[in-house]
N, C-alpha and C positions, 0 to 999 in steps of 0.2 A: 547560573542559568537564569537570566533575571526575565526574559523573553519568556520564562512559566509564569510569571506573578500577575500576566495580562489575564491568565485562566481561570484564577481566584474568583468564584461567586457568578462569574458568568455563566449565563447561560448558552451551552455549546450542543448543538443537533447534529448528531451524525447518522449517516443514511450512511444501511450496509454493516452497522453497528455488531451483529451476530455473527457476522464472518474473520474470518483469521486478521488481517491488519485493523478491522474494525475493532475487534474483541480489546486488541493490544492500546490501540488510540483510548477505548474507554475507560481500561484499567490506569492508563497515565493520566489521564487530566481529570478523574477520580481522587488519584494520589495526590493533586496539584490545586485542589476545590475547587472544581469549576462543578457546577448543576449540567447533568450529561442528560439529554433527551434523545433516544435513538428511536431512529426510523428504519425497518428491516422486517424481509422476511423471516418465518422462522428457521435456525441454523440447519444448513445441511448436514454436516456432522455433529453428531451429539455429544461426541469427545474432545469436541474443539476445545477451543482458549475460550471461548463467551460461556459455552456450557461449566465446563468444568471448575471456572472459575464463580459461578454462582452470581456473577457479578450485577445480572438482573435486577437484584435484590435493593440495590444500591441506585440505580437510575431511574427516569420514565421511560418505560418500554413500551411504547406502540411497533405493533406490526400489521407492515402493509405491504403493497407492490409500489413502486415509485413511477407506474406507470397508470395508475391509479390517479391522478390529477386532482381532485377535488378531496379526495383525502388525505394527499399529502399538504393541499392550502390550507386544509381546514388543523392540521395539527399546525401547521405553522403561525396561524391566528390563532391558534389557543396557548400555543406555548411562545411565543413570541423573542423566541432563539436572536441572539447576537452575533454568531458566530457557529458558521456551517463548514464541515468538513463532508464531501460527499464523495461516498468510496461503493455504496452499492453499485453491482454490475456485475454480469457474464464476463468471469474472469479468467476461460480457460479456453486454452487456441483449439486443444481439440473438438472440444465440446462446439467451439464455434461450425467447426464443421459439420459435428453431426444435427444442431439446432443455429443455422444461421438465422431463421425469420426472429426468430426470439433472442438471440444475441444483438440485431441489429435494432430490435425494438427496445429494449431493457439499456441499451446503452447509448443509443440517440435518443429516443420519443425519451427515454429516463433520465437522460442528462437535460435536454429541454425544461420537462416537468420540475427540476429541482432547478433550475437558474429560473422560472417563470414564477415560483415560491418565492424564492428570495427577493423578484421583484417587486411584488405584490407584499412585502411585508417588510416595514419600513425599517423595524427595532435592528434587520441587520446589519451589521456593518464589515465585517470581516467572510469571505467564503473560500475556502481553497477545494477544487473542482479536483480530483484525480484521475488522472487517465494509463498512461503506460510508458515505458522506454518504448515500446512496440507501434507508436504511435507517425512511427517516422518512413516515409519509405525506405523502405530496407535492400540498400545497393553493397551490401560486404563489404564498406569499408574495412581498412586497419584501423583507421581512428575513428574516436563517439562524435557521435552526431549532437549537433549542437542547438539550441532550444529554434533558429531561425531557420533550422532545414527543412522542405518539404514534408508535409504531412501523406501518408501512405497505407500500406498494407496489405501483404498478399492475401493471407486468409483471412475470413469473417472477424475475430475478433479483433485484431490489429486495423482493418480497417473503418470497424467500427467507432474505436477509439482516434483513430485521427480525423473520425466526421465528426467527433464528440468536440477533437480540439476546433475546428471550425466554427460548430454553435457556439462556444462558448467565446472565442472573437469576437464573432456576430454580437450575440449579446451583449458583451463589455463595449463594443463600439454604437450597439443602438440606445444603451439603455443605461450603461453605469458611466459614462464617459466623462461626464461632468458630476458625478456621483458621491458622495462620502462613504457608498460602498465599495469597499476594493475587493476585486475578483480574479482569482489567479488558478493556471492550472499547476500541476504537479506533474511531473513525468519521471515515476521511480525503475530502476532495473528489478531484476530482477532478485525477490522478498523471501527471504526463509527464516525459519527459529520453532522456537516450540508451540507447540498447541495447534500447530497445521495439521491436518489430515484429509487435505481434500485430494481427489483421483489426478492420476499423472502430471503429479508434481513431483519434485525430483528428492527432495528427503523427505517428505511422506511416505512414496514407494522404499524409500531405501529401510526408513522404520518399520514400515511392514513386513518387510522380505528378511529382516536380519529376526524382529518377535516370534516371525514365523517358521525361523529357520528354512528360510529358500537364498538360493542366488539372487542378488540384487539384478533386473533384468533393463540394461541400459540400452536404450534407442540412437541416440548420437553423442557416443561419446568423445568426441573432438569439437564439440560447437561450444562457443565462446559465449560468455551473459556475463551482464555486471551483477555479481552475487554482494548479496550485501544483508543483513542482521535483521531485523522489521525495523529495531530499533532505529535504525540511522536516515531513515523514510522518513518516518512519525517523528522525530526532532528535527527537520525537515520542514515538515509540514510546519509543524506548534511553531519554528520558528519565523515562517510565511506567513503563517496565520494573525500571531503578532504584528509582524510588522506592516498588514493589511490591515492590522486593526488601528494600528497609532500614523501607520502614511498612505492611506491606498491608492496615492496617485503615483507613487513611485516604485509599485511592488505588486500594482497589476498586469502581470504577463504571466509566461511561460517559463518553469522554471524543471530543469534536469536536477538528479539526485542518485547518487550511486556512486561507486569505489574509484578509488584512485586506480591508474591505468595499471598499475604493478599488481595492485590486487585480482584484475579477472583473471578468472580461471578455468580451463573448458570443466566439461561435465563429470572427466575423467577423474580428474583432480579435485575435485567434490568430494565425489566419490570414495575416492580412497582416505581423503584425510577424514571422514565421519565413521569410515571403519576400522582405522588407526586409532581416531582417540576411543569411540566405543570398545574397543579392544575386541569386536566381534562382525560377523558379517564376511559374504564373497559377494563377487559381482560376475557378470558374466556380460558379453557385449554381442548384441541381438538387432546390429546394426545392417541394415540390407532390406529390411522388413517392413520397412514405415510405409504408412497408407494415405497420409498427409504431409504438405509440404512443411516445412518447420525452419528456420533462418536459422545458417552456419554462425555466423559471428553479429554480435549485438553489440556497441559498446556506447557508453554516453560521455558529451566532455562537462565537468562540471564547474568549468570555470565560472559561469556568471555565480552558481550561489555560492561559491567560496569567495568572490570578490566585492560583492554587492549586499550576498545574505550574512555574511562571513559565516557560513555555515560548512565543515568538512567533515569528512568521513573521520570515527573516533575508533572505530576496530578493528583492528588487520584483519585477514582471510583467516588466521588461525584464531582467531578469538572471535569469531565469526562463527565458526564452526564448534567451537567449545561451546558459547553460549546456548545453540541448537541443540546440540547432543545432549549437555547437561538435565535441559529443561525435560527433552522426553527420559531419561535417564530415572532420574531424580526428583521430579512437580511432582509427581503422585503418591510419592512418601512422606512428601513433606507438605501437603496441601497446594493445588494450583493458584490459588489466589495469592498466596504468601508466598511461592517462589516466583510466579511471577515479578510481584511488587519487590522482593528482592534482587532482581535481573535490573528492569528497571532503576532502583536506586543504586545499584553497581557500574548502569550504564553513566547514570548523570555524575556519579563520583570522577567514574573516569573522562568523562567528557569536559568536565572544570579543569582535572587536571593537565589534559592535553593539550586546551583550548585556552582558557585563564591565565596560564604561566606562562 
């Protein structure tokens, strides 16, 4: 994985740092020496992956809002970051419903404020923007939608993130164009593994309902998502990131990430195979009821980054879901930080192996 060695010593800012794919990005490019500067409010869940792994301890932790403007320029001039990954944001469809003014502010005015940072502050050279698979208008294909499809979204959140992808065109076309900064977004399916615990998300609810001994209480279970590891995003990402740092005229765009077509799976099938391997848990389907609109089938094609990034997906559906289960299973016996770091270096083992040979 020679595409980690670009992390070594750099200093790398990630905004959104205390939340679930943040916590994970921190713990890996931690492992990988890079100098981690995160930007974030404080964690919503205090059992997360960022809390529980203590990992605070180990970075510069400023906390702010990124909507905030002058104080997120003013850490960016004082820590003079290389290399930005920016994942903060109203990450949840429902939520966008019941707070759409502040979903659409946090994830435009906030995507703004953090490309207006990186403008204004020369040392960086590398940025990968995160947005969504959600980000596309959403017509039910059979097939994923491809990084040049129409941007969309029926509800707040989804919408907001495809106005996100706009700024960030905008941007790149006014500002980095002829640039040595390369600016790219990210657009991952859909993210699960350990140390999540945020509200109506789909093994979240499933770990609380099996802890708590209740039926797993599923909303649609026949709608289709690219399910995919955290891990397989975030090398993903480290991968973009790299290659924005050593050619950013060649590697700033729009880039898809998520499972091969054989791997999606609907909700159904989640489901059961996290209560198969935990050996525990029912579910019950409570479909009829929804009070929000919510897309049947999602899928992404991820041809450009296996062509161009040579980047591919490294864990089937079933090791997908092992790696999740284990973690809430198992990290609290064994300390979260250290299983963690252990998932992690299990992941890069097998990623050499499957990828290298």
């Amino acid at each position: 994985m020679n595409f980690l060695k670009t992390y070594n010593g750099k200093k790398v800012l990630i905004t959104g740092h205390t939340g679930f794919k943040g916590g994970w990005l921190t713990i890996w490019l931690k492992m990988i020496g890079a100098e981690v500067i995160g930007f974030s409010l404080d964690p919503i869940n205090k059992n997360g992956i960022f809390e529980s792994s203590n990992i605070s301890s180990q970075i510069k932790d400023f906390r702010g809002d990124i909507r905030n403007l002058k104080y997120l320029i003013d850490v960016f001039n004082q820590e003079q970051p290389e290399i930005v990954f920016h994942l903060a944001a109203q990450p949840l469809v429902i939520e966008s419903y019941k707070n759409p003014v502040e979903t659409f502010d946090v994830n435009i005015q906030g995507s703004v404020n953090v490309l207006e940072a990186i403008r204004l502050t020369p040392s960086v050279k590398s940025a990968v923007i995160i947005t969504t698979d959600k980000c596309y208008e959403n017509k039910e294909w059979i097939w994923g939608y491809r990084e040049n499809e129409p941007m969309g979204g029926h509800d707040p959140y989804s919408a907001s993130k495809g106005a996100a992808e706009l700024v960030i065109h905008s941007y790149r076309n006014s500002f980095f164009n002829k640039s040595i900064t390369g600016i790219a977004s990210a657009r991952a399916g859909n993210v699960i593994g350990g140390g999540d615990f945020a509200e109506n998300r789909l093994v979240p609810d499933i770990v609380k309902a099996i802890l708590n001994n209740q039926d797993v209480e599923i909303r649609n279970p026949q709608s289709i998502r690219p399910w995919q590891h955290v891990l397989e995003p975030l090398c993903g990402y480290l991968m973009l990131g790299s290659a924005l740092y050593h050619q950013p005229a060649n590697y700033s765009e729009g880039w898809n990430f998520g499972p091969y077509l054989q791997d999606i799976h609907t909700v159904e099938q989640v489901v059961k195979q996290v209560i198969d391997y935990a050996k525990m848990g029912s579910w019950k389907d409570i479909s009829g009821n929804e009070k929000f609109h919510e897309a049947n089938q999602l899928m992404l094609d991820i041809s450009k980054a296996i062509l161009k990034l040579n980047w591919k997906p490294t864990l089937s559906f079933k090791e997908c879901i092992d790696f999740t289960v284990d973690w809430y299973l198992n990290a609290n016996k064994n300390g979260e930080l250290e299983f963690t770091q252990g998932q992690i270096t299990n992941f890069q083992e097998l990623w050499k192996l499957r990828n290298e040979n």
